[in-house]
C-alpha positions, -999 to +999 in steps of 0.1 A: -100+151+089-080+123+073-043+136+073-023+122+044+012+119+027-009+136-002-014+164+015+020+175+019+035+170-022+034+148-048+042+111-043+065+113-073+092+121-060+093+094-030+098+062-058+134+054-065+144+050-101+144+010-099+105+016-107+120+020-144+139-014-143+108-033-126+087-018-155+114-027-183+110-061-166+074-063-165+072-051-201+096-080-213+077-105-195+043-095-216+064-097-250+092-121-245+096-126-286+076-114-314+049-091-312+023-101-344-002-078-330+021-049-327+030-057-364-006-054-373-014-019-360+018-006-372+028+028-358+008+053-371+005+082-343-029+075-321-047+086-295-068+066-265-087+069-237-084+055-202-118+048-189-126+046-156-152+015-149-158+012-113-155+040-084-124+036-062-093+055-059-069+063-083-034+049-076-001+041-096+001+069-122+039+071-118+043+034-128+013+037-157+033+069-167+069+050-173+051+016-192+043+046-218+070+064-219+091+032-227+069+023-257+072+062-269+037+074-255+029+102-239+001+103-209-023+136-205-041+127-167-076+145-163-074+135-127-049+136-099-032+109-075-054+098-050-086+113-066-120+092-057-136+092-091-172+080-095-186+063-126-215+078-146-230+063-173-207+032-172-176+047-177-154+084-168-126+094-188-095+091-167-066+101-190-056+106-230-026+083-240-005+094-274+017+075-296+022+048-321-004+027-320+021-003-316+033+010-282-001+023-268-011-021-276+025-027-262+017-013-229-018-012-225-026-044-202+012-042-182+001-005-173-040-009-165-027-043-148-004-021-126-030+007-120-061-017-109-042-032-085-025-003-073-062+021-071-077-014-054-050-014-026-058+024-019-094+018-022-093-005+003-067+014+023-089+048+025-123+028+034-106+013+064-092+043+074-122+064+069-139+036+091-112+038+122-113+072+125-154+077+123-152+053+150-122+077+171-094+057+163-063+089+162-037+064+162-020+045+131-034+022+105-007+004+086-002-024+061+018-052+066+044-069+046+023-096+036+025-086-002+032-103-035+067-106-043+085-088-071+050-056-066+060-047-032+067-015-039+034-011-063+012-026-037+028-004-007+023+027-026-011+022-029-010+023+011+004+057+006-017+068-017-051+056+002-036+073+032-027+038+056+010+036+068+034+015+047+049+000+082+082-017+075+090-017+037+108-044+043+137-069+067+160-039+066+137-012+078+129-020+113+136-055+133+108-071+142+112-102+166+085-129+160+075-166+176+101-179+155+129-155+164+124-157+205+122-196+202+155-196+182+172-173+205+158-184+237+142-156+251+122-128+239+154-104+257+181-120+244+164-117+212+158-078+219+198-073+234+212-092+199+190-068+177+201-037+195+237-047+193+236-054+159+208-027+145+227+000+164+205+030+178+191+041+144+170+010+140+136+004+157+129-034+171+094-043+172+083-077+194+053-093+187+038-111+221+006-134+230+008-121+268+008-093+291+041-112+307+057-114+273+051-077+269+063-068+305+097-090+293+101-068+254+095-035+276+118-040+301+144-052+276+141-019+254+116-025+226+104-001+209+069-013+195+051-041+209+029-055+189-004-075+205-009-104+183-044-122+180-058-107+208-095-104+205-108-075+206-121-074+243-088-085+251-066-062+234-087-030+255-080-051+289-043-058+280-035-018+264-051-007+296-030-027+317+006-021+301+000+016+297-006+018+334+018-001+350+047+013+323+035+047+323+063+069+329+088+044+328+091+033+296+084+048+267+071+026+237+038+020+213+013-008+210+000-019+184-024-046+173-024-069+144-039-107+135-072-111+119-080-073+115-108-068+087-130-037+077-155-058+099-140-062+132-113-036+130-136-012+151-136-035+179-097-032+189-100+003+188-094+023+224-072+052+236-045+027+246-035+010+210-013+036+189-012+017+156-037-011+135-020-032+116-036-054+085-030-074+055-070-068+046-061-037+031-039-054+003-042-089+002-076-103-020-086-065-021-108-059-052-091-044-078-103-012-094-115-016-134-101+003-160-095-001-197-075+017-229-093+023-260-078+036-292-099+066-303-116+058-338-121+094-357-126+120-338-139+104-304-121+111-274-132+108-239-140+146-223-119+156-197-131+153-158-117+168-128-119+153-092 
């Protein structure tokens, strides 16, 4: 059974209220001046139908939900968060969108731009997951912070919401000492006393290694996570094996593995020893789900669906 945030209450209330500044933003961008088309529709009150194009999982309905509500349109969802919805006949009726038709034009590609790529990074998120753990993985698949500036927090909620771990949200959440940080401080323990001094006990340090020695070194120093970077995947079960054993009731600490992971060779790292996955597959090129808006002409609507 694939355990979730989901599960446990709606991923609402976990977005801070910056989302609304970010989508302000993201609306000026798309209408910096005049708006000729908006002039041309006017605002008479109007209905339309988000269509669902492509199976995948739906993600971002909190940020498609505030682009209408700042152009004065209301959203009616026919599906929850996280639903899997699969297309028949072309196309499934998603959601109902009221409102002038001005601001359902206004915010039409800003909010099915937000919401492809959001439902693409849990698409991707929830195959991979479903993969790891049909192949015994109980551990920890996360994303990385390899994501596109200024939609961070878009494309790490559509972790969430395909059920991955969001990992470190960013340089403030956890300290994690790469190649670069060792080789500017000297050593991969002065690196790991400097962080503890200055991250106090509430912060985690994570040390990412390219040896069984360098691990030995992050342990003994106090790390909490080492991470195993670009191991292949025979070596990673070799080199688990071998620090769990000799560190077993000594230390306590996780491993986890990241560098090249894909839905193709991700099963191969996987053994009893490796507590977390770690990937930028999951969000980076991911396919994006495809959506569209359509004003409803007459009395068409789109029927409602449930998933």
């Amino acid at each position: 059974m694939l355990e979730m945030a989901l599960d446990h209450g709606a991923l609402d209330f976990i977005l801070p209220a910056t989302i609304r500044t970010s989508v302000t933003a993201w609306l000026a961008e798309d209408t910096p001046s005049f708006d000729v088309g908006g002039f041309v529709v006017g605002s008479d009150l109007r209905t339309a139908t988000l269509w669902g194009k492509s199976s995948g999982i739906v993600a971002g309905i909190p940020f498609f939900n505030e682009v209408f509500n700042q152009v004065g349109c209301t959203v009616e969802w026919h599906v929850r968060e996280g639903s899997h919805i699969q297309v028949h006949a072309g196309k499934t009726a998603l959601a109902t969108v009221t409102g002038p038709a001005n601001g359902l034009l206004a915010g039409e590609r800003v909010a099915l731009n937000i919401l492809a790529r959001c439902s693409g990074v849990a698409t991707a998120s929830r195959q991979l997951l479903v993969n790891v753990r049909s192949a015994g993985f109980k551990g920890t698949l996360a994303g990385t912070r390899k994501t596109t500036p200024g939609f961070r927090l878009v494309e790490k909620y559509g972790m969430l919401v395909g059920g991955a771990d969001t990992h470190r949200m960013d340089l403030s959440t956890m300290t994690m000492l790469k190649d670069n940080h060792v080789w500017s401080r000297g050593s991969i323990t002065d690196a790991v006393k400097a962080a503890k001094a200055a991250g106090g006990f509430s912060l985690k340090i994570e040390v990412e290694v390219q040896s069984e020695e360098q691990a030995d070194e992050a342990i003994a120093a106090g790390a909490d996570i080492i991470m195993l970077d670009n191991f292949t995947g025979a070596g990673v079960k070799v080199a688990a094996r071998s620090i769990k054993e000799r560190w077993a009731g000594k230390k306590n600490f996780l491993l986890e593995v990241s560098g090249g992971l894909t839905a193709d060779n991700a099963e191969s790292y996987i053994c009893n020893d490796v507590d977390i996955l770690s990937t930028s597959s999951i969000h980076q090129g991911v396919r994006t789900v495809d959506f569209s808006l359509k004003i409803n002409v007459g009395n068409e609507s789109g029927p409602e669906v449930s998933s």
